[in-house]
VOMAR-760433 format. One line per field, with one value per residue (C-alpha): residue in one letter; z, y, x; residue number from 1. Coordinates in steps of 0.02 Angstrom, whole numbers, padded with zeros to 5 digits. Layout:
residues N
res A ...;
c3 Z ...;
c2 Y ...;
c1 X ...;
n NUM ...;
***
This chain:
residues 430
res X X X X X X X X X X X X X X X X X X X X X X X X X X X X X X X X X X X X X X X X X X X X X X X X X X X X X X X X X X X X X X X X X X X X X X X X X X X X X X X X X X X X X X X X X X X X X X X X X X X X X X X X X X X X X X X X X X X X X X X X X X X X X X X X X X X X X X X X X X X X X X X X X X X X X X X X X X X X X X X X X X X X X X X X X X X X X X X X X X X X X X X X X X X X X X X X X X X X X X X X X X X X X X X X X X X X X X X X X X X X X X X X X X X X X X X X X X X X X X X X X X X X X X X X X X X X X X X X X X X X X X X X X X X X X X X X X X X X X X X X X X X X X X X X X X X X X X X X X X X X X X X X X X X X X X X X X X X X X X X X X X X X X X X X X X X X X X X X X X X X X X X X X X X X X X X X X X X X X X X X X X X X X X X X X X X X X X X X X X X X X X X X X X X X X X X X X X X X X X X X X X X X X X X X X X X X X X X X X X X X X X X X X X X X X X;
c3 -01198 -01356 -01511 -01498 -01667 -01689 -01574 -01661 -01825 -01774 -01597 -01620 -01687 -01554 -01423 -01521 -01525 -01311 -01309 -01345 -01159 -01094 -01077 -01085 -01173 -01176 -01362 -01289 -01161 -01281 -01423 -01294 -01192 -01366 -01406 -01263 -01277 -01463 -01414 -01264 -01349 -01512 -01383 -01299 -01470 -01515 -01358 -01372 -01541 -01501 -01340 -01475 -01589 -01434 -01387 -01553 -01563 -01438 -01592 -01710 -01555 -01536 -01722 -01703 -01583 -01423 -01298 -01242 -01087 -01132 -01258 -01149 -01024 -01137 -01238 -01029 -00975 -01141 -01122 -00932 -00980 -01114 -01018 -00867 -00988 -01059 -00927 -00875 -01058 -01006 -00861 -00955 -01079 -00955 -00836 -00981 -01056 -00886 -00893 -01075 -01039 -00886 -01002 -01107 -00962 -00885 -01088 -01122 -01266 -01418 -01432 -01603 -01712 -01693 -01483 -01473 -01377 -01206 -01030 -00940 -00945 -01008 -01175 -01202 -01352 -01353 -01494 -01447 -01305 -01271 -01176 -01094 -00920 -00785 -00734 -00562 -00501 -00312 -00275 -00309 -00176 -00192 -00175 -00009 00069 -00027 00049 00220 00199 00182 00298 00144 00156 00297 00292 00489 00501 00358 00434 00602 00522 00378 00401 00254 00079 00117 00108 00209 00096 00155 00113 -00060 -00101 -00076 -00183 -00319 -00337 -00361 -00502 -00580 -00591 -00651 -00785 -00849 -00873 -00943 -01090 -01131 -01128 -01212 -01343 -01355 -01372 -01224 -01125 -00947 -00851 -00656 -00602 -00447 -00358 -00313 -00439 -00442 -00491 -00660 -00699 -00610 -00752 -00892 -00886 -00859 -00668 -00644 -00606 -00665 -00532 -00373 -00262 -00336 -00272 -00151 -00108 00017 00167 00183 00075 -00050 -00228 -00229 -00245 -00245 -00417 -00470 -00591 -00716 -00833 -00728 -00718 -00885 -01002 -00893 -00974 -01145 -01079 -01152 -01269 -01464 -01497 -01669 -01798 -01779 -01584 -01619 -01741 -01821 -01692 -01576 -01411 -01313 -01113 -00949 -00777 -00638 -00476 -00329 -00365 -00239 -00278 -00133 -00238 -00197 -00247 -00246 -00061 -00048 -00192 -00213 -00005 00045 -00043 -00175 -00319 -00274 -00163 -00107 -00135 -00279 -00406 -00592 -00735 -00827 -01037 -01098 -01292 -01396 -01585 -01740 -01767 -01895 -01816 -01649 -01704 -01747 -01577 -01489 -01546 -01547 -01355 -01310 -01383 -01283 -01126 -01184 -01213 -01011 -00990 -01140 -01041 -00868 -00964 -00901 -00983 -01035 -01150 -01242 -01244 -01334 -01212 -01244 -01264 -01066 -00988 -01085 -00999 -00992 -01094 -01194 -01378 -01375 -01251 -01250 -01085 -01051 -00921 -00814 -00774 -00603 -00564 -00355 -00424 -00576 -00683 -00789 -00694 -00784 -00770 -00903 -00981 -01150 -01219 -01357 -01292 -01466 -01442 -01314 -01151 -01277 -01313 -01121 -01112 -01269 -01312 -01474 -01626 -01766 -01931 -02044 -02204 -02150 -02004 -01898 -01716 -01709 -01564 -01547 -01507 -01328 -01278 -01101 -01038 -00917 -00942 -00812 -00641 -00525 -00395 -00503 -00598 -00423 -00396 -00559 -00525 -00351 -00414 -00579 -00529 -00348 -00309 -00204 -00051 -00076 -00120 -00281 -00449 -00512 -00689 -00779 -00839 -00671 -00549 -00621 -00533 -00379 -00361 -00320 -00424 -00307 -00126 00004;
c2 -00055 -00155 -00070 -00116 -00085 -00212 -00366 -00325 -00370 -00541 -00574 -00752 -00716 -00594 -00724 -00864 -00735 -00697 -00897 -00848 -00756 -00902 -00773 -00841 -00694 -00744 -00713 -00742 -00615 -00493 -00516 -00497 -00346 -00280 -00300 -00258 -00077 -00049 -00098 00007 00170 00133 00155 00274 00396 00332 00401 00574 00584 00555 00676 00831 00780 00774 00947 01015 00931 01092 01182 01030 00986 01169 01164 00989 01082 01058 01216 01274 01239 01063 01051 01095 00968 00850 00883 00893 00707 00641 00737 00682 00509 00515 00579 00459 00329 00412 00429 00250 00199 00320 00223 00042 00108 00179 00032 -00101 00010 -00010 -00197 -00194 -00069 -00192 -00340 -00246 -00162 -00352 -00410 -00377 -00327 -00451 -00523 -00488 -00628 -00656 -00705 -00901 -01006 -01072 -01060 -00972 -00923 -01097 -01058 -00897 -00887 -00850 -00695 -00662 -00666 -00543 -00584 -00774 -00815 -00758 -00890 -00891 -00984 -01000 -01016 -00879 -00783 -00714 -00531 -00535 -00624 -00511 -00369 -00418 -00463 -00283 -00207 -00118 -00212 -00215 -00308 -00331 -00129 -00108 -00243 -00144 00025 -00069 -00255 -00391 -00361 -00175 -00167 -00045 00016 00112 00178 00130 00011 00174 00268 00127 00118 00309 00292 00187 00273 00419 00322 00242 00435 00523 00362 00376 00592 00594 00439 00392 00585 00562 00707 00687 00707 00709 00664 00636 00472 00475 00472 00480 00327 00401 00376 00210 00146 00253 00127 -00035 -00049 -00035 -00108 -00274 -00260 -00164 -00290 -00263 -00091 00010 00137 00273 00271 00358 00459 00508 00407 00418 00261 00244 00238 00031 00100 00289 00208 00252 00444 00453 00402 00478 00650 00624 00597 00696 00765 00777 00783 00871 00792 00905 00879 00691 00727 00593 00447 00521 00572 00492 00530 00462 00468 00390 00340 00241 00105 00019 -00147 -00273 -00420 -00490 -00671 -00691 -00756 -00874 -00798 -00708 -00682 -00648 -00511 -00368 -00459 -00445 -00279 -00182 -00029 -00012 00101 00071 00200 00199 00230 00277 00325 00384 00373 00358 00186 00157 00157 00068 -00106 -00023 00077 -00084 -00148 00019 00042 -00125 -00098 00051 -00053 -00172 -00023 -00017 -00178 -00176 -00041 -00118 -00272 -00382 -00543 -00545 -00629 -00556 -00668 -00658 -00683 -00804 -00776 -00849 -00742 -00592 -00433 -00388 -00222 -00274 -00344 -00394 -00389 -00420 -00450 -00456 -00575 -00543 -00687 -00694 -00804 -00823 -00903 -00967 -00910 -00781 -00645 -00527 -00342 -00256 -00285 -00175 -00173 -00120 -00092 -00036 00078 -00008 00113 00270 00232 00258 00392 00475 00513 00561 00627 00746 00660 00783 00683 00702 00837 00725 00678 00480 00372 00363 00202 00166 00075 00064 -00020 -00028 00033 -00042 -00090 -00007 -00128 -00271 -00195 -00172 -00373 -00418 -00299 -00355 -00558 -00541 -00414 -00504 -00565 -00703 -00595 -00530 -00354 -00289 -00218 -00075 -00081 00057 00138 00133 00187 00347 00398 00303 00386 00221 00082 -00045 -00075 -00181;
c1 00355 00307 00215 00027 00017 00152 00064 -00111 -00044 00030 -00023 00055 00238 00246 00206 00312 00479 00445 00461 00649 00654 00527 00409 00232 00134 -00055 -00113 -00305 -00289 -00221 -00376 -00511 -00442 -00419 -00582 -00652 -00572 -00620 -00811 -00808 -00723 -00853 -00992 -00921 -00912 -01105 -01144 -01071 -01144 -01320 -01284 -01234 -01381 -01494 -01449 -01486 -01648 -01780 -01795 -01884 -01975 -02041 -02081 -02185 -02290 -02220 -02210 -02039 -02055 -02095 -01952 -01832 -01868 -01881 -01699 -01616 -01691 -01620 -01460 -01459 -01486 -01362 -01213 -01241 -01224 -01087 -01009 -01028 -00950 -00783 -00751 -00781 -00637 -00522 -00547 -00511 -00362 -00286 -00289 -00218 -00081 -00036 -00027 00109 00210 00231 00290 00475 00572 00574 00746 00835 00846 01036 01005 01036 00911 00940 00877 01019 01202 01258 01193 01273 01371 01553 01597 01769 01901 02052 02228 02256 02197 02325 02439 02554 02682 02582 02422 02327 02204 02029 02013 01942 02094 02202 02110 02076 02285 02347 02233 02143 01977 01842 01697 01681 01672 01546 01426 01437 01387 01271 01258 01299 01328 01437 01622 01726 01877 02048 02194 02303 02127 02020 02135 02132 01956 01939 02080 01998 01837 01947 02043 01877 01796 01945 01946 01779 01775 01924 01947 01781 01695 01555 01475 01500 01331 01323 01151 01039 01071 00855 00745 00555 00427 00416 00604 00597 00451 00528 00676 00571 00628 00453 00330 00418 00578 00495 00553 00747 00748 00770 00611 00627 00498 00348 00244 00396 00386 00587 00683 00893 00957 01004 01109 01154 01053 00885 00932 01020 00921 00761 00872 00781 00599 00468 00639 00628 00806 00840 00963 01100 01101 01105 01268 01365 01331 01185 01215 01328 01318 01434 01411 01493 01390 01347 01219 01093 01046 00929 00991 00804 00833 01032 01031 01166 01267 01407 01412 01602 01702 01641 01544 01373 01355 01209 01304 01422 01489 01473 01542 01382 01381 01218 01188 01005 01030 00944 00853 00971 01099 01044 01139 01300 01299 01304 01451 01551 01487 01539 01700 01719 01699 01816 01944 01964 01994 02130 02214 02226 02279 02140 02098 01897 01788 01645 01480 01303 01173 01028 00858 00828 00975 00920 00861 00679 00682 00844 00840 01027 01155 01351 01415 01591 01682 01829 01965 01981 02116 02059 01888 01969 01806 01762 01630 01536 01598 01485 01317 01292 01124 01020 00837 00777 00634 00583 00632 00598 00423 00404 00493 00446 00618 00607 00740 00657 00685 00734 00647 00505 00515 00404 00489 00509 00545 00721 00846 00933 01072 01176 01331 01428 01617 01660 01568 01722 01711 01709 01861 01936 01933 01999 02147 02185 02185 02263 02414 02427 02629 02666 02697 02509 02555 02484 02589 02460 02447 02529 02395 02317 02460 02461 02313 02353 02499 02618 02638 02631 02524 02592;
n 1 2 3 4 5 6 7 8 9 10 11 12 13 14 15 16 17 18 19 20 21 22 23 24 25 26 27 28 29 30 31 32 33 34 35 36 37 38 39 40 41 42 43 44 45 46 47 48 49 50 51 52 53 54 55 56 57 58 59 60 61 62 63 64 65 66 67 68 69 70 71 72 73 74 75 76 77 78 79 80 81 82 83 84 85 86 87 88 89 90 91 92 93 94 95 96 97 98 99 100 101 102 103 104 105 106 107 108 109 110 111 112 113 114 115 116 117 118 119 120 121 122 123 124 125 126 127 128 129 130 131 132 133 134 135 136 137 138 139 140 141 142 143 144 145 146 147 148 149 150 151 152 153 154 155 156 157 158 159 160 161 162 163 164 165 166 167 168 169 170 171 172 173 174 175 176 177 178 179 180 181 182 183 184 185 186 187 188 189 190 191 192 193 194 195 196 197 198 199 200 201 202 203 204 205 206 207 208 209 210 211 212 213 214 215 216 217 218 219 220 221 222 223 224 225 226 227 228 229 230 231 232 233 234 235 236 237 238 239 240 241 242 243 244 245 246 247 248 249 250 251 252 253 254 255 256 257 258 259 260 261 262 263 264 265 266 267 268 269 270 271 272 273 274 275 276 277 278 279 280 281 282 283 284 285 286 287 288 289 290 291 292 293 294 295 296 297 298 299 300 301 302 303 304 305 306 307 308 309 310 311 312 313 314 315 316 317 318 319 320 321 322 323 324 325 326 327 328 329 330 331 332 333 334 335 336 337 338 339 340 341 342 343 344 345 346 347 348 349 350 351 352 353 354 355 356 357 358 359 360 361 362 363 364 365 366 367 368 369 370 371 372 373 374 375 376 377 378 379 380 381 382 383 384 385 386 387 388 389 390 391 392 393 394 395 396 397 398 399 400 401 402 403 404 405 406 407 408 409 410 411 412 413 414 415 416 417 418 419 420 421 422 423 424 425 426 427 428 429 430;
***
């Protein structure tokens, strides 16, 4: 959630840097709810002003001449009077704080300066790429064939127990994606110094909006039935970061490069909107598992984070050997509550495309100023809203593909990658 204080004092740039995300953000709208509030609270504080000076006022009125009985009366219809329309005022303010605090929950982040301009993925800007796309000496096959070849991959079973969009894993492929999910948890405990957190796979509404998932994405997510406020977790990031709400965190807890947190979960995704996308094989799953990277620091040291996070993500795919490139995302590809993001895309040689495999983000102060996550500055020894950033490192399914196309052989078995068949326990399926 934006800064009010920030969009009063230039209502306009604010609006003009949203243009960035092609997010319309009505500067009219903003001025009159705005004033609207600050006339309704005034009145509402005249009112309870002349309601204590009322109730003070039996004695002057007993001293002008008037009996008690009379005073009294008097000093209750004006106090009646008074805190009816008082009370009327309290609902005028709370009514058109509502409508303001709506305004701002439906604005996203401002994107930094450094994200380009564009309208979608087209316009991302390329920073760096790592290893040359995998070349064979056959034709290559997509995951799913490769899959659905060895026997390893059901999706006729999973749409019988779930219906589309679930895969049905067995065997050596079962065993692979759980090594990887492994491998990617002991890098980032042990190289990369993260806290390993295991957390609750439903969260509550308030988690949901602490994160920006709501209200803005409802229709992206799975809700339980019934009376229950408890929706499936999208991602770690929900539960995660939802760790530091209502938290001041002091400075020696944050230590040299703030807190640093992983988890590994299932995710639950409805993919509202992607009909017709991604359809056959694992890329776009309702249920899938991501190795989730989650970090609060200092506002200092929010940009910095970014890059070391993304590098950490990049680490994995260094170590399975996977060709990726690392892109800048434009202002109209750009997350809602994110100010930059670096996402990094997978060769996969059976689509012969790069595919995203992580998104890391720096949401500023953006997600903690609904949280109220907050560090204790020890300059001033005032708690101050503290920086977040996420990343994925890596999606495991998505890691899964990229293994199964770029290590396939011609005779559609699979060479594990060193690093991987360790905790497969064979270096080679089929």
């Amino acid at each position: 959630m934006l800064d009010i204080k920030v969009v009063r004092q230039d209502p306009a740039r604010v609006a003009a840097e949203l243009m960035k995300k092609k997010h319309q953000f009505s500067v009219d709208e903003f001025l009159r709810l705005d004033a609207e509030r600050k006339t309704a609270d005034v009145s509402s504080q005249d009112l309870l002003a002349e309601r204590k000076r009322a109730s003070k006022q039996i004695g002057s009125l007993i001293a002008g001449g008037m009996s008690v009985d009379d005073a009294k009366a008097e000093v209750n219809a004006t106090l009646e009077r008074l805190s009816s329309q008082l009370d009327a005022a309290v609902e005028d303010a709370k009514h058109v704080q509502a409508k303001l605090d709506a305004l701002l929950l439906d604005t996203p982040n401002l994107p930094d300066d450094a994200v380009p301009e564009g309208n979608d993925e087209t316009a991302n800007e390329l920073v760096s790429t790592w290893g040359e796309p995998t070349t064979f000496e056959f034709t290559p096959q997509d995951h799913s064939d490769l899959g659905e070849g060895l026997g390893l991959l059901d999706f006729e079973a999973a749409s019988r127990l779930s219906g589309s969009r679930f895969s049905v894993l067995k065997g050596a492929l079962a065993r692979v994606q759980r090594g990887l999910a492994q491998l990617m948890l002991d890098i980032h405990t042990r190289e990369h110094g993260y806290e390993e957190v295991y957390v609750p796979f439903l969260v509550n509404r308030d988690s949901m909006f602490g994160t920006g998932q709501l209200p803005k994405f409802a229709e992206d997510s799975f809700k339980l039935d019934g009376d229950s406020e408890y929706y499936l977790i999208p991602t770690a990031e929900v539960p995660v970061t939802n760790l530091f709400r209502d938290q001041i965190i002091s400075d020696e807890a944050m230590g040299p490069n703030g807190v640093q947190y992983v988890a590994h979960t299932p995710c639950f995704r409805s993919e509202a909107g992607s009909y017709g996308r991604d359809t056959r094989g694992l890329i776009r799953q309702h249920q899938f598992e991501k190795v989730e990277l989650v970090q609060v620091v200092r506002p200092s040291q929010s940009d910095a984070a970014l890059e070391r996070l993304t590098g950490h993500a990049e680490r994995i795919l260094q170590v399975l050997g996977l060709p990726y490139r690392k892109v800048r995302l434009c202002g109209g590809d750009l997350g809602f509550s994110a100010a930059m993001t670096y996402d990094l895309e997978v060769w996969l040689p059976g689509q012969q495309a790069y595919r995203e495999i992580s998104s890391c983000s720096n949401f500023r102060d953006y997600q903690a100023r609904r949280i109220q996550a907050r560090w204790r500055n020890p300059e001033t020894g005032k708690p101050e809203l503290a920086h977040t950033l996420n990343g994925s490192g890596l999606a495991v399914g998505r890691t899964l593909v990229a293994v199964l196309e770029n290590y396939q052989q011609a005779d559609g078995s699979i060479v594990l990658p060193q690093a991987l068949a360790k905790y497969v326990g064979k270096a080679r399926i089929g």
